[in-house]
N, CA, C and O of each residue as an XYZ file, in Angstrom:
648
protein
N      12.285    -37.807    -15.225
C      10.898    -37.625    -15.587
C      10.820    -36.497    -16.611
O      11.306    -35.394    -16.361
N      10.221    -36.766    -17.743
C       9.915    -35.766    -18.581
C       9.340    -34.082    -17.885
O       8.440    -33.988    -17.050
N       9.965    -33.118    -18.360
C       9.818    -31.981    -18.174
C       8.101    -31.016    -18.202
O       7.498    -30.117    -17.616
N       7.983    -31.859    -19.169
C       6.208    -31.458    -19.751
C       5.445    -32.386    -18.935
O       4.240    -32.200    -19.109
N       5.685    -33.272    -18.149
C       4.894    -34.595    -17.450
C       4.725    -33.961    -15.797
O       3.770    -34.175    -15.050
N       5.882    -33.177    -15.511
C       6.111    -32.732    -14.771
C       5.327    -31.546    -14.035
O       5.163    -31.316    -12.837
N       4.917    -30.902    -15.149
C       3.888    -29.827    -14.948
C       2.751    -29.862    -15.137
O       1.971    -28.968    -14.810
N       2.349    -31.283    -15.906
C       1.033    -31.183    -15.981
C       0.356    -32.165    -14.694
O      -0.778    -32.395    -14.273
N       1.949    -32.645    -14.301
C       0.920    -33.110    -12.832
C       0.822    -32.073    -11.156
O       0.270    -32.056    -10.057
N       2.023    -31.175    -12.205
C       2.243    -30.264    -10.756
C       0.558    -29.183    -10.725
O       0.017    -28.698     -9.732
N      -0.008    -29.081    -12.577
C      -0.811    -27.873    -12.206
C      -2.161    -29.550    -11.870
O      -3.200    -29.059    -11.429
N      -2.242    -30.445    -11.931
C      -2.977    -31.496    -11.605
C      -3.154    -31.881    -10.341
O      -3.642    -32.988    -10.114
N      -2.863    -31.205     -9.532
C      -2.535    -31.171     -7.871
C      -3.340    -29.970     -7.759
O      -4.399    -30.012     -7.131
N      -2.946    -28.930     -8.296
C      -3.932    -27.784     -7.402
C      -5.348    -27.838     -8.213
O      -6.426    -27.542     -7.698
N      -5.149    -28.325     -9.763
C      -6.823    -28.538    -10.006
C      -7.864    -29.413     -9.278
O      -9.029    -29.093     -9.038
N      -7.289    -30.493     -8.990
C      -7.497    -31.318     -7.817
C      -8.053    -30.408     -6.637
O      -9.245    -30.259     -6.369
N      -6.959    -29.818     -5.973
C      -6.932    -29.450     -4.672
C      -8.367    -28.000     -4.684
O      -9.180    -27.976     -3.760
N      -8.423    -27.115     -5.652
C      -9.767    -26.583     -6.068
C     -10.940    -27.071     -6.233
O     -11.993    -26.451     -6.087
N     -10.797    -28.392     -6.596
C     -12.008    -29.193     -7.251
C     -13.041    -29.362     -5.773
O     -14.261    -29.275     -5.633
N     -12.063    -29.605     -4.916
C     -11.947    -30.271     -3.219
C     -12.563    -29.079     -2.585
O     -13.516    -29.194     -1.815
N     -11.794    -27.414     -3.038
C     -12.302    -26.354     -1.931
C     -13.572    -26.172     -2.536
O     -14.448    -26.243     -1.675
N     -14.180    -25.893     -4.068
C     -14.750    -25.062     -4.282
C     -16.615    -26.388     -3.745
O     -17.778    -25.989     -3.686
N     -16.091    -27.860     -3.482
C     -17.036    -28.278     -3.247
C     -17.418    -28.086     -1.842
O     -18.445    -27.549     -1.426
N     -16.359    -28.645     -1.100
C     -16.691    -28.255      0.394
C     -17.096    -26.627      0.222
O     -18.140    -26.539      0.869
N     -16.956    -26.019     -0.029
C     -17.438    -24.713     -0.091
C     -18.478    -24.698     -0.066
O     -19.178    -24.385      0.897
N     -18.957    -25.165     -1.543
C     -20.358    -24.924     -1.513
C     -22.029    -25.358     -0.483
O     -23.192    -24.968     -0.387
N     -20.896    -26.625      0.221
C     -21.527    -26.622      1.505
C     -21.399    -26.111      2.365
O     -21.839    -26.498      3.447
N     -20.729    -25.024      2.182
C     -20.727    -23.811      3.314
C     -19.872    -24.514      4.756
O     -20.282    -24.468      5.916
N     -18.753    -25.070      4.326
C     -17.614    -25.762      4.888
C     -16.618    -25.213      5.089
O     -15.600    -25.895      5.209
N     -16.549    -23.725      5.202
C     -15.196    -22.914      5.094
C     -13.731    -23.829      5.629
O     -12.614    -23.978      5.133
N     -14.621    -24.490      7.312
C     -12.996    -24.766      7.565
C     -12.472    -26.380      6.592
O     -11.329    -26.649      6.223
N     -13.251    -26.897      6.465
C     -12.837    -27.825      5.615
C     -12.060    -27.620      4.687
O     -10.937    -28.071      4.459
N     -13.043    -26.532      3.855
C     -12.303    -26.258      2.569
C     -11.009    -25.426      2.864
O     -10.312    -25.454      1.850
N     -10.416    -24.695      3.862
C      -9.439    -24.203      3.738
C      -8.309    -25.090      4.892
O      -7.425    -24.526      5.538
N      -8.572    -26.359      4.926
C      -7.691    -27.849      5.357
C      -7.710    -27.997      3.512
O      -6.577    -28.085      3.041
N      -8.708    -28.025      2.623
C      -8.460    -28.896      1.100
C      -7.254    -27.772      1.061
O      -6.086    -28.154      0.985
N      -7.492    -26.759      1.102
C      -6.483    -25.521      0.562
C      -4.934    -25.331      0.748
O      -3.962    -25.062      0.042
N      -5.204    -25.607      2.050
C      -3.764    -25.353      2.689
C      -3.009    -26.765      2.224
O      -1.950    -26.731      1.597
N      -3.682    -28.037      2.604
C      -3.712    -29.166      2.333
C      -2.800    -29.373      1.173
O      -1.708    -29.936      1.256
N      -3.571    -28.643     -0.438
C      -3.202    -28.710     -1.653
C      -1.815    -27.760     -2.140
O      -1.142    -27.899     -3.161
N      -1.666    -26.830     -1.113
C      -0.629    -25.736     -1.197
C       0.560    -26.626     -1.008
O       1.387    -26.955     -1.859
N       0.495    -26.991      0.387
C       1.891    -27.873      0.648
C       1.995    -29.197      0.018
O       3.203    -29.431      0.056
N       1.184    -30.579     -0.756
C       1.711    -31.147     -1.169
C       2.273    -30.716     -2.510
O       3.249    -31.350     -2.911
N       1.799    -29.728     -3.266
C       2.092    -29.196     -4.772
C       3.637    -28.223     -4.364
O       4.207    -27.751     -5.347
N       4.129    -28.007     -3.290
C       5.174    -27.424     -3.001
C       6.628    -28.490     -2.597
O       7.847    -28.383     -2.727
N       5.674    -29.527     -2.048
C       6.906    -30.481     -1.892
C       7.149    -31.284     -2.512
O       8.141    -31.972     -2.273
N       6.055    -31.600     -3.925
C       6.174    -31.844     -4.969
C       7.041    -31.183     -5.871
O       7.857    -31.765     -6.586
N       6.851    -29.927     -5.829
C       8.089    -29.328     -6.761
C       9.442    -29.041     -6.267
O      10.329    -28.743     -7.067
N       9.715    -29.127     -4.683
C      10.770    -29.075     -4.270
C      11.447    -30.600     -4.759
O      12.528    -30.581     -5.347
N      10.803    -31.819     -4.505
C      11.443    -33.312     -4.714
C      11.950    -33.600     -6.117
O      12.844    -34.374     -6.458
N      11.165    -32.787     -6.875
C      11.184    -32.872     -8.381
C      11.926    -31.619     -8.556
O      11.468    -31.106     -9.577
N      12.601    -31.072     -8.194
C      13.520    -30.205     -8.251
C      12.614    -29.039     -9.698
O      13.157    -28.677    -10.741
N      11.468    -28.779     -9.341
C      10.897    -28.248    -10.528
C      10.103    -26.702     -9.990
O       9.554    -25.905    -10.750
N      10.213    -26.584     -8.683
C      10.330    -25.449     -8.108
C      10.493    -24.267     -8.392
O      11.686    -23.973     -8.461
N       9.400    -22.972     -8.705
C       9.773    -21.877     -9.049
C       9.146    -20.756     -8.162
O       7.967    -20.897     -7.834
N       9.903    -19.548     -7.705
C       9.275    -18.788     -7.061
C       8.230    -18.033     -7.353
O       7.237    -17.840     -6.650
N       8.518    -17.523     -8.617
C       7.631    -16.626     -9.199
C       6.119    -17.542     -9.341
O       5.030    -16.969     -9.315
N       6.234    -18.745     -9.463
C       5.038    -19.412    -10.113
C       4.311    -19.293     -8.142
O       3.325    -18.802     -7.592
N       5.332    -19.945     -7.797
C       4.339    -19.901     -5.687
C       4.098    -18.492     -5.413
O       3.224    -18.020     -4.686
N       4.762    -18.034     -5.919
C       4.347    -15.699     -5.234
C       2.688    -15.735     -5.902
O       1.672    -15.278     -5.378
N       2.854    -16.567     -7.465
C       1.306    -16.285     -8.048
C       0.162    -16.834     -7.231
O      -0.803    -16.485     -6.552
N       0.788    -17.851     -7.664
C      -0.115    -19.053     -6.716
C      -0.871    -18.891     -5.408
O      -2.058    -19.179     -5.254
N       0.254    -18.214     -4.131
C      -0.395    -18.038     -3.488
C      -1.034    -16.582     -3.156
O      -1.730    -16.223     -2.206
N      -0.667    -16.053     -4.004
C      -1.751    -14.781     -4.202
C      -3.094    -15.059     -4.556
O      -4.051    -14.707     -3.867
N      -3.182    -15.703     -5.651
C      -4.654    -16.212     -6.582
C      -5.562    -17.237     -5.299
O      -6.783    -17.230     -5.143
N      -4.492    -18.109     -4.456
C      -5.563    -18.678     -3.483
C      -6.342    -17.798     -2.368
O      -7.454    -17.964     -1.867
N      -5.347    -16.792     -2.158
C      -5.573    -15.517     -0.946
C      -6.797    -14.758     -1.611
O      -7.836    -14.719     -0.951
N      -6.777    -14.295     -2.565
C      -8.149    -13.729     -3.360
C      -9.066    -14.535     -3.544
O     -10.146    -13.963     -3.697
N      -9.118    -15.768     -3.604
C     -10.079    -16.732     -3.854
C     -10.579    -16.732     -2.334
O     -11.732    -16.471     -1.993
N      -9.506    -17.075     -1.457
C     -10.189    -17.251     -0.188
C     -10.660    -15.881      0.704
O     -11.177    -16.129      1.794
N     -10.520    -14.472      0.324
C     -10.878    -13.263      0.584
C     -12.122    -13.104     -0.408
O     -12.888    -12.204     -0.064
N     -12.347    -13.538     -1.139
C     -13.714    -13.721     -2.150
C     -14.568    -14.712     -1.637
O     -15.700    -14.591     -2.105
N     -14.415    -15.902     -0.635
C     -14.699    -16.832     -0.252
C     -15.425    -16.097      0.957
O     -16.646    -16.231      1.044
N     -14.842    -15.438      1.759
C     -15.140    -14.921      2.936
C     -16.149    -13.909      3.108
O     -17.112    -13.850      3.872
N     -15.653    -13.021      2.104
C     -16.860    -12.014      1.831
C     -18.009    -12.207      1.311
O     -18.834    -11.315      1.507
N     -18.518    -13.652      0.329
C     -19.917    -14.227      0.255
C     -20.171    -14.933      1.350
O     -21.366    -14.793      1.612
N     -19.708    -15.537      2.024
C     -19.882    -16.361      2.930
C     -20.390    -15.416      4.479
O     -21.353    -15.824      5.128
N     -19.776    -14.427      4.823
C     -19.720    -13.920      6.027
C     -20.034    -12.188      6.090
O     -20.890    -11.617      6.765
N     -19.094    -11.627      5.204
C     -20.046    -10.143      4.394
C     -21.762     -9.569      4.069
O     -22.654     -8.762      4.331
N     -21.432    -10.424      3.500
C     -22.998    -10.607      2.755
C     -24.097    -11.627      3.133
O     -23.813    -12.820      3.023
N     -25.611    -11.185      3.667
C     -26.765    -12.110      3.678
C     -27.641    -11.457      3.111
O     -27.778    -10.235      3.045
N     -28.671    -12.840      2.401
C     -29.248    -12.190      2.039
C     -30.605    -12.723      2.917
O     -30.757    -13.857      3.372
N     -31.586    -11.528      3.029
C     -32.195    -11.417      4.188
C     -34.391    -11.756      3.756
O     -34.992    -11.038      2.958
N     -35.047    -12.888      4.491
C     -36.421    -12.784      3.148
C     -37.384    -11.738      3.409
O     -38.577    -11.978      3.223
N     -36.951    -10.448      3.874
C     -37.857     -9.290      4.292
C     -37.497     -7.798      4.197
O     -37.292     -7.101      5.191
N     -37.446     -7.436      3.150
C     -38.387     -7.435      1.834
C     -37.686     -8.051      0.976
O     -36.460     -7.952      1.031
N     -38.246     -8.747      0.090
C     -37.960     -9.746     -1.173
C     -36.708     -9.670     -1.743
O     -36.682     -8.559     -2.272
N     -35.594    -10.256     -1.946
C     -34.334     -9.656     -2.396
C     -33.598     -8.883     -1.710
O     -32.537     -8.609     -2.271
N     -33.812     -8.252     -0.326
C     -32.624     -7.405      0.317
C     -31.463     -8.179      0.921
O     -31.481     -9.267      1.498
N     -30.371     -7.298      0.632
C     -29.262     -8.178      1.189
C     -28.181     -7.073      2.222
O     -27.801     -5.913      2.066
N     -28.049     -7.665      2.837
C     -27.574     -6.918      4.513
C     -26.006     -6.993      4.478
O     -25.576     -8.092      4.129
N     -25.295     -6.264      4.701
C     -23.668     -6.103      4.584
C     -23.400     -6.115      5.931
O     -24.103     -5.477      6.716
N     -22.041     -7.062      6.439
C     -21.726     -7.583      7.719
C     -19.979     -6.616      7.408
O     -19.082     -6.679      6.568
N     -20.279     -5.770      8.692
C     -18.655     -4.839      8.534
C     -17.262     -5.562      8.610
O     -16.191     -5.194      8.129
N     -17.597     -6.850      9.447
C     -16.792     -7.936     10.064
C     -16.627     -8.719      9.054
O     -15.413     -8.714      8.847
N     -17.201     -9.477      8.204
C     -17.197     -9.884      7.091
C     -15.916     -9.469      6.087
O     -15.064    -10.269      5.700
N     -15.965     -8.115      5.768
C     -16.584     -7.369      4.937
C     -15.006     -7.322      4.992
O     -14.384     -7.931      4.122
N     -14.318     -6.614      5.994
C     -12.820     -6.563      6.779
C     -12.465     -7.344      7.110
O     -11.371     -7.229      7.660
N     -12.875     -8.254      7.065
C     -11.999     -9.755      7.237
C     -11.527    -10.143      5.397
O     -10.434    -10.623      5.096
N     -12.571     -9.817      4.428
C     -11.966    -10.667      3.000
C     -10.680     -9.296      2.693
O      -9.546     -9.610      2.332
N     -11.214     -7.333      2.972
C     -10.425     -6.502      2.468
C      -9.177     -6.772      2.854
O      -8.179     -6.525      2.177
N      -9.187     -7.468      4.333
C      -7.577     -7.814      5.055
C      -7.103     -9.309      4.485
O      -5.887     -9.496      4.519
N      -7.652    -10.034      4.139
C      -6.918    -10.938      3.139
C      -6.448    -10.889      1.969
O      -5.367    -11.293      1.539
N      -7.504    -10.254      1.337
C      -7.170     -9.284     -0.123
C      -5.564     -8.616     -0.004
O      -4.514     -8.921     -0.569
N      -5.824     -7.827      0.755
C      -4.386     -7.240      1.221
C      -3.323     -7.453      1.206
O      -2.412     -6.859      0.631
N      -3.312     -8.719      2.120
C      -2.115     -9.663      2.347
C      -2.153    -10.485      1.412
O      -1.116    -11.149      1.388
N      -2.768    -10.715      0.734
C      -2.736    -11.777     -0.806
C      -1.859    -10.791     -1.517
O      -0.925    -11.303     -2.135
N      -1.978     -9.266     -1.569
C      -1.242     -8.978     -2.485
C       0.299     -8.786     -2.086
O       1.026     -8.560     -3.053
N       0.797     -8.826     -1.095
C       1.896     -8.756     -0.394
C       3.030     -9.647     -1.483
O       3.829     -9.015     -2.174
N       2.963    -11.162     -1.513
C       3.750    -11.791     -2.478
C       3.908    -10.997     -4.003
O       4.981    -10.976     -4.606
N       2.648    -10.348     -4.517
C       3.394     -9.837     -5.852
C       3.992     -9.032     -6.193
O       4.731     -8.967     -7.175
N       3.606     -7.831     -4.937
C       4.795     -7.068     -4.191
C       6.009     -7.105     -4.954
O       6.494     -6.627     -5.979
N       6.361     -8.074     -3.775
C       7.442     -8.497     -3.312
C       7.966     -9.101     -5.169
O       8.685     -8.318     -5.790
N       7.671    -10.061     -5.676
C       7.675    -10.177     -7.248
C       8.290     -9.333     -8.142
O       9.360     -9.266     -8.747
N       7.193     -8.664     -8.024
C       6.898     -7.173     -8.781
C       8.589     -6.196     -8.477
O       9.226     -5.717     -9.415
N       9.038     -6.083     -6.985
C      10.095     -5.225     -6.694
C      11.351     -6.127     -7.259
O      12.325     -5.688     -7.870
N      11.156     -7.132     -6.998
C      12.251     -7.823     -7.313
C      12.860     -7.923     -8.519
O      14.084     -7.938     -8.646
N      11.693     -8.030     -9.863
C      11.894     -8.129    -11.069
C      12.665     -6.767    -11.488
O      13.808     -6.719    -11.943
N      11.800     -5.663    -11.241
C      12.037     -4.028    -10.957
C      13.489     -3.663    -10.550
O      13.917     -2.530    -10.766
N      14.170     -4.525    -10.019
C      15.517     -4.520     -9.516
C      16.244     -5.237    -10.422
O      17.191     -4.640    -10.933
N      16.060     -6.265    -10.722
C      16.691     -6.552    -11.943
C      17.247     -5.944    -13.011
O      18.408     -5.683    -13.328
N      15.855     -5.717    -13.660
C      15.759     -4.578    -14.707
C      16.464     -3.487    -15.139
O      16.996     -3.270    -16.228
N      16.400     -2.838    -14.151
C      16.760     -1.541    -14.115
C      18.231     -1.246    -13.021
O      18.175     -1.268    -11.791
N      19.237     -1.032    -13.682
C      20.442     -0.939    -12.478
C      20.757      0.330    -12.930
O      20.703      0.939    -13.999
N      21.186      0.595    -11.514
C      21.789      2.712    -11.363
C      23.064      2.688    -12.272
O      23.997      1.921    -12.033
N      23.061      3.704    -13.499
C      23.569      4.433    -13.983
C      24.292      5.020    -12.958
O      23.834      5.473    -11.908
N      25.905      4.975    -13.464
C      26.842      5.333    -12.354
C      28.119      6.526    -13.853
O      28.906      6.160    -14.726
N      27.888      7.200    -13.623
C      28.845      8.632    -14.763
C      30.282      8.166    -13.638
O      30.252      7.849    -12.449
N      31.134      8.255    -14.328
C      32.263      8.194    -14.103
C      32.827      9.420    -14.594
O      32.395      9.774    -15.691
N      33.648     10.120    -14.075
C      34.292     11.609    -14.851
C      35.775     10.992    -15.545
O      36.579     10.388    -14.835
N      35.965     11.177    -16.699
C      37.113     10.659    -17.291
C      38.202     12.001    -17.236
O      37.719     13.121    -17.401
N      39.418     11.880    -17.042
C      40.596     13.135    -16.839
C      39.741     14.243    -18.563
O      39.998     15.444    -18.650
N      39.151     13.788    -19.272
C      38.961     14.234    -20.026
C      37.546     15.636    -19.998
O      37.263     16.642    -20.649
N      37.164     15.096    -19.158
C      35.620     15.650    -18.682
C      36.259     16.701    -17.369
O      36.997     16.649    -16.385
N      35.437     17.605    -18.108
C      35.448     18.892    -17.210
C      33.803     19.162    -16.110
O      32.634     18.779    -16.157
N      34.511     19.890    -15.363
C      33.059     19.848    -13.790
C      32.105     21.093    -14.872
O      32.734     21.769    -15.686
N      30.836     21.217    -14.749
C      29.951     21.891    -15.336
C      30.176     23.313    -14.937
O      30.127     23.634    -13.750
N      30.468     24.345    -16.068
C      29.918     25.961    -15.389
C      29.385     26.144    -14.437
O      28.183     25.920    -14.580
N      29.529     26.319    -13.891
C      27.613     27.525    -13.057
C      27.666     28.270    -13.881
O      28.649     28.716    -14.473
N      26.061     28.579    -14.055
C      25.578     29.519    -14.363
C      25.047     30.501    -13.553
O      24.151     30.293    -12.736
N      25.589     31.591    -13.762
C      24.902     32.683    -12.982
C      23.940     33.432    -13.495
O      23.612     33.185    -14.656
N      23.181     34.638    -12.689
C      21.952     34.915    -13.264
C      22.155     36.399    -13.665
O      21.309     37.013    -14.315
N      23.531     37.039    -13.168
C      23.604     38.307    -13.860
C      25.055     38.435    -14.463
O      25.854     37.521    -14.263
N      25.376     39.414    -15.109
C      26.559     39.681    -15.398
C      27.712     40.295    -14.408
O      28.941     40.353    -14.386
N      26.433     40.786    -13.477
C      27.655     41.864    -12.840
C      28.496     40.729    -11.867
O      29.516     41.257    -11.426
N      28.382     39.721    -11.549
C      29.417     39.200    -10.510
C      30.276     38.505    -11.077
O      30.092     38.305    -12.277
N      31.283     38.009    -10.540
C      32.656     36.934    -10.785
C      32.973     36.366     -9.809
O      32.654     36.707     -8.670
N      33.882     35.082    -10.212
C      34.566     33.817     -9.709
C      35.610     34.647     -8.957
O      36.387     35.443     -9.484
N      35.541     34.409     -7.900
C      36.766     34.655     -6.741
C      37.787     33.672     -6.856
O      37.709     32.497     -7.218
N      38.949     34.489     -6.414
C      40.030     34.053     -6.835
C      40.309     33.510     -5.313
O      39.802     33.685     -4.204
N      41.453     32.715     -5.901
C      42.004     32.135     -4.152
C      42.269     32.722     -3.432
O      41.949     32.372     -2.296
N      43.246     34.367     -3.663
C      43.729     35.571     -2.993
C      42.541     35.626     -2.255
O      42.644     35.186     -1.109
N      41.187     36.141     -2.671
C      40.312     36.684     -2.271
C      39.584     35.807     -1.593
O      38.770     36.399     -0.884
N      39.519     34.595     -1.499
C      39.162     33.443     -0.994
C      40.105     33.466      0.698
O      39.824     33.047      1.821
N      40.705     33.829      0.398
C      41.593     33.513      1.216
C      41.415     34.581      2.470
O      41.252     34.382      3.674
N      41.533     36.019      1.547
C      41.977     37.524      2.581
C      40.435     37.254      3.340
O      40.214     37.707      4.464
N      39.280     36.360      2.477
C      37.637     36.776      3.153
C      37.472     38.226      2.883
O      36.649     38.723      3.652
N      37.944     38.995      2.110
C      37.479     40.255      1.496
C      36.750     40.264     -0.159
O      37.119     40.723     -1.240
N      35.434     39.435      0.351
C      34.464     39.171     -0.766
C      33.212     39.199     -0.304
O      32.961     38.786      0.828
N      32.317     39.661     -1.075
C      30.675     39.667     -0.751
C      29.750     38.125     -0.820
O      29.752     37.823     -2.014
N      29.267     37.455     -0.326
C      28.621     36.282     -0.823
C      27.398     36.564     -1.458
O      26.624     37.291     -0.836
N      27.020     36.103     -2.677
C      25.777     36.526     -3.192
C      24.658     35.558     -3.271
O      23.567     35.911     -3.718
């Protein structure tokens, strides 16, 4: 199967599968719409597993962007009413409110995880090797008056430590 055919039916599955939440939604269908959701997650996953077209980074996005959608979902839906006394007031639900911040949350967990991974890549530890050629650094000391003990003196323990 063509490569470009491939993706435009893989992102044709979750436009689909949005088309599905954001209607049941709007009938105020939460659990429905998050059966379209979950629903649309796993066939667009075993779609790209069969089609061997599978990428992590693209599912870490993916299911981040649905977790914010559905933590944005929650907090109009259950957060927020709006109330007809006095004209326009709207009433904040704490339960609500901590239910979308704790999805939010955990939505961001996958890019995390992304994010560290790439970060590891990137960047690998600098490791100095001392070549027979390379000498160990001075100390520097802070006055003149002291000196490097000798092994004798190392030895007898007839030295001051400073």
């Amino acid at each position: 199967m063509n490569q470009n055919l491939k993706k435009i039916a893989s992102g044709l599955i979750l436009v689909i599968g949005l088309i599905l939440f954001f209607s049941s939604l709007l009938n105020n269908h939460l659990n429905l719409s998050l059966v379209y959701l979950t629903s649309t997650l796993i066939i667009w996953v075993l779609y790209g597993l069969i089609l061997d077209d599978f990428d992590v980074r693209i599912f870490a996005w993916v299911i981040s962007a649905t977790g914010f959608l559905l933590a944005i979902s929650v907090f109009f839906l259950y957060g927020v009413e709006e109330v007809p006394h006095p004209v326009g007031a709207i009433v904040f639900h704490a339960g609500g409110i901590a239910g979308a911040l704790g999805m939010g949350l955990f939505s961001l967990f996958p890019l995390l995880i992304i994010h560290q991974l790439s970060s590891k890549k990137t960047t690998s530890p600098a490791t100095h090797k001392l070549n027979e050629n390379d000498t160990a650094p001075d100390p520097e000391l802070d006055s003149d008056e002291w000196e490097f003990a000798t092994e004798d003196e190392l030895q007898s323990g007839e030295f001051e430590v400073g």
